[in-house]
Backbone as JSON, one array per atom type, in Angstrom:
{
  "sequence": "XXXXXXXXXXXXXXXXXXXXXXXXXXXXXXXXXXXXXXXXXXXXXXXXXXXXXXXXXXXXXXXXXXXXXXXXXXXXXXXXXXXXXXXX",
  "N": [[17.46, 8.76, -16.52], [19.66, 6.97, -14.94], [20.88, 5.73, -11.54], [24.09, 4.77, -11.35], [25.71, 4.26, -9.01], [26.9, 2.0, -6.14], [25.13, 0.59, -4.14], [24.42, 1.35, -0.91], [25.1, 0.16, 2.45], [22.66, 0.47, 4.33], [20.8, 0.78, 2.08], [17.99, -0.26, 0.03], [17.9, -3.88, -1.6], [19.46, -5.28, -4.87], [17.37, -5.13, -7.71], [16.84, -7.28, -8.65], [17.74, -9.11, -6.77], [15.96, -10.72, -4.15], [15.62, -9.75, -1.0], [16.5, -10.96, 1.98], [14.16, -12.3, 4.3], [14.68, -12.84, 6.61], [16.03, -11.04, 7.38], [14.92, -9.23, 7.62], [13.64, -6.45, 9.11], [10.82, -5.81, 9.29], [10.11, -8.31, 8.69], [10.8, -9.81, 11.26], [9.73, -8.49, 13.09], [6.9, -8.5, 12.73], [6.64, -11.83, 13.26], [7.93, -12.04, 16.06], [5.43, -10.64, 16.8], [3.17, -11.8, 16.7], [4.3, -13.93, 18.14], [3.91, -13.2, 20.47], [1.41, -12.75, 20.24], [0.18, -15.54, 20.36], [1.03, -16.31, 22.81], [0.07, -14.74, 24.75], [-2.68, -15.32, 24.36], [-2.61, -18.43, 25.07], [-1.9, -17.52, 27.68], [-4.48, -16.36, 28.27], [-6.31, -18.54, 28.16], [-5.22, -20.46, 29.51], [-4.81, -19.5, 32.55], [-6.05, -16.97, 32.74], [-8.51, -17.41, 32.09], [-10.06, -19.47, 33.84], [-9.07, -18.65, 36.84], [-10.74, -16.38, 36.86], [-13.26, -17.1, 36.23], [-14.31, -17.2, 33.55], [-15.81, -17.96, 30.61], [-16.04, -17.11, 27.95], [-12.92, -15.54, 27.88], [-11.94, -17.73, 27.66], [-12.28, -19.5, 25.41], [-11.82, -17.06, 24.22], [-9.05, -16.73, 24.38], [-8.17, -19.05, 23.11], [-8.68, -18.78, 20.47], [-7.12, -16.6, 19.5], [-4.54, -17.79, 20.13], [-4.55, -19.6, 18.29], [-4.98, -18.23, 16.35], [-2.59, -16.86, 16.29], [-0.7, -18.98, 16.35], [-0.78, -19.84, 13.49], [-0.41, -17.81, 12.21], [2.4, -17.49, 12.86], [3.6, -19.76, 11.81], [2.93, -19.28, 9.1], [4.28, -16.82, 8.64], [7.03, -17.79, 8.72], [7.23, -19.8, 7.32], [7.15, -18.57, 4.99], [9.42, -16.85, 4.8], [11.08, -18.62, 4.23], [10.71, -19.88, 2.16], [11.4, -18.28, 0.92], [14.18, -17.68, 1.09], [14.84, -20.26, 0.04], [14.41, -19.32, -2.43], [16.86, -17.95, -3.42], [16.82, -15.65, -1.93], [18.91, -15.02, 0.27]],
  "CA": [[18.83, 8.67, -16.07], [19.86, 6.07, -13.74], [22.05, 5.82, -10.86], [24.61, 3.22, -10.72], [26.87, 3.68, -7.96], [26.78, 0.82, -5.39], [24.35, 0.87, -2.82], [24.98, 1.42, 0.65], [24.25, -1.54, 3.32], [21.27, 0.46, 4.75], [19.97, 1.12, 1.33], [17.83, -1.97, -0.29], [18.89, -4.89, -2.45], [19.16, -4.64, -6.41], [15.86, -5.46, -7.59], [17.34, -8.66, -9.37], [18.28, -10.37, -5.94], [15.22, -10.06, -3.09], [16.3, -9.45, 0.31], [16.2, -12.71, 3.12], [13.05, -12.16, 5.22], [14.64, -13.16, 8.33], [16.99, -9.99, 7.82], [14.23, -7.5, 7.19], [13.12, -5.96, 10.39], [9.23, -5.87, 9.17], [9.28, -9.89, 9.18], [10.89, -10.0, 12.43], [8.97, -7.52, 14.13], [5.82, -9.78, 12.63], [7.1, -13.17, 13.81], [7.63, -11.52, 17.13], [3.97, -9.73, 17.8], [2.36, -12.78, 16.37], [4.64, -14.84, 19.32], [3.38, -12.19, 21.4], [-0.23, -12.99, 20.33], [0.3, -16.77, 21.06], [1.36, -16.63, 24.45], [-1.11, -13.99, 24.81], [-4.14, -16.36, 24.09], [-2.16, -19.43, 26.09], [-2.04, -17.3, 29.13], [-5.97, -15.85, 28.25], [-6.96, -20.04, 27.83], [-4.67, -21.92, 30.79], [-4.54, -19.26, 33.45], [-6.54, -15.93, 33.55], [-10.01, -17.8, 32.37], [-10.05, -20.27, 34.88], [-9.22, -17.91, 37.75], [-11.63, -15.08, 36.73], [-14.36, -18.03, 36.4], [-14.89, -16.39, 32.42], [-15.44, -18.81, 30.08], [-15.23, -16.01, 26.98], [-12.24, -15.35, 27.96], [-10.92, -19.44, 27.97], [-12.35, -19.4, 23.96], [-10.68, -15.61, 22.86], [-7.52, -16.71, 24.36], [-7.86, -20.25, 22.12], [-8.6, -18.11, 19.03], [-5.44, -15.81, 19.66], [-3.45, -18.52, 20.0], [-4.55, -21.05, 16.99], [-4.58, -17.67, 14.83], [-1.1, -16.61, 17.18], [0.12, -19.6, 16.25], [-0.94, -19.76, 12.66], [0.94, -16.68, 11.8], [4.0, -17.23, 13.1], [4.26, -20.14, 11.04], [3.05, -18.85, 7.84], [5.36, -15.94, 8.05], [8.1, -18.87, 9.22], [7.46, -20.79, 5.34], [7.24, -17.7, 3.97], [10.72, -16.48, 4.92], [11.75, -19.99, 4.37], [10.44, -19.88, 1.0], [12.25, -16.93, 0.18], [15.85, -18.34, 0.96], [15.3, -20.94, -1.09], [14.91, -18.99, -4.01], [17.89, -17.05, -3.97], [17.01, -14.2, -1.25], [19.42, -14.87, 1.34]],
  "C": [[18.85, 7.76, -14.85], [21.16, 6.01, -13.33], [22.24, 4.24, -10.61], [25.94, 3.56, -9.88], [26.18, 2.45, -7.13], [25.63, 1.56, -4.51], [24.76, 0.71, -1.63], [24.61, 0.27, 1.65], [23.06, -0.89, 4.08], [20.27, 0.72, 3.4], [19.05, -0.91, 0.54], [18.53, -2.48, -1.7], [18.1, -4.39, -3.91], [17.92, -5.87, -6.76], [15.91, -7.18, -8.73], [17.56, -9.89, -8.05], [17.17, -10.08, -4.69], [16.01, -10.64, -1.62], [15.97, -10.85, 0.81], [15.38, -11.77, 4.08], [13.91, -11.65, 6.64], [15.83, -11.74, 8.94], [16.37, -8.65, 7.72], [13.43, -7.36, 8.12], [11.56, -6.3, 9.86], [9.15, -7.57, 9.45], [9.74, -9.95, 10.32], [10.04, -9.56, 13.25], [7.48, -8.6, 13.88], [5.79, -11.16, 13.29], [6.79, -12.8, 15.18], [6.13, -11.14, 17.58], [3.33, -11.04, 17.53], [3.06, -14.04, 17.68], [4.19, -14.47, 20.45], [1.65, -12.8, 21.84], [-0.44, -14.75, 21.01], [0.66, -17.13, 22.1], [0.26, -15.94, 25.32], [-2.41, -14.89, 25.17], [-3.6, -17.42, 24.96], [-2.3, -18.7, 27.33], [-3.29, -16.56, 29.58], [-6.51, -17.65, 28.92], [-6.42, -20.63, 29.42], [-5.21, -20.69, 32.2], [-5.83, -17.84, 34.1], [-7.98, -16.73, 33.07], [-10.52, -18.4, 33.5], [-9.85, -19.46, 36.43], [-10.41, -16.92, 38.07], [-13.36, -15.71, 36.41], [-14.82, -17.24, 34.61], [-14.73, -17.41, 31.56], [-14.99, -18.43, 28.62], [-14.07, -15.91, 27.07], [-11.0, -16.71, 27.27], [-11.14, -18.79, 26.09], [-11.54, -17.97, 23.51], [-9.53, -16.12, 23.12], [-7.11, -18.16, 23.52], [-7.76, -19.62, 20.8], [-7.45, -17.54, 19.16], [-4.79, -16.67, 19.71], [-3.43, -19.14, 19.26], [-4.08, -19.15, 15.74], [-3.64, -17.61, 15.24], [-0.01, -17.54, 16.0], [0.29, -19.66, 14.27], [-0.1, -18.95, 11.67], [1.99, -16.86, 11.68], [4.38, -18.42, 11.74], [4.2, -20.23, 9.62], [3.9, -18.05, 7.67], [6.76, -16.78, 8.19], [8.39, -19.21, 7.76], [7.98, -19.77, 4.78], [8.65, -16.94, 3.69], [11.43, -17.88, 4.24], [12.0, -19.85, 2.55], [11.28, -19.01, 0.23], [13.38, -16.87, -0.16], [15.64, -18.93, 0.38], [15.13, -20.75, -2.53], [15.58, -18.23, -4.32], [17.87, -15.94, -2.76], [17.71, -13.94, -0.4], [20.98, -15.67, 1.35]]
}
């Protein structure tokens, strides 16, 4: 038996039309921590290595920020990708 009344606007989309990324809290919240992580690693790399004389520190905060950055803009296409096939 299946229910067809309408769906409500907090309930999700009909499984014929997929939702737009950029409106579904989980990719935002992703985009976000991953901008998080890239500033993160920029202010590991420019500011606290160099003060704290650590040179570990200079390299983790380059990795955090190439993956940082990496992220953001795979989940970026990937939303992207999504509108243009109908999800948004």
């Amino acid at each position: 038996m299946t229910d067809d009344t309408p769906s409500s606007p907090g309930s999700a989309p009909p499984a014929d039309r997929p939702a737009d990324p950029e409106r579904e809290p989980i990719y935002r919240l992703v985009r976000r921590l991953m901008l998080f992580d890239l500033l993160l690693g920029v202010v590991l790399f420019a500011i606290v290595g160099p003060i704290w004389h650590i040179p570990g520190l200079q390299i983790a905060g380059a990795l955090l920020a190439a993956i940082g950055l990496a992220l953001y803009v795979f989940f970026g296409r990937l939303a992207a990708r999504q509108r243009a096939r109908g999800g948004g």
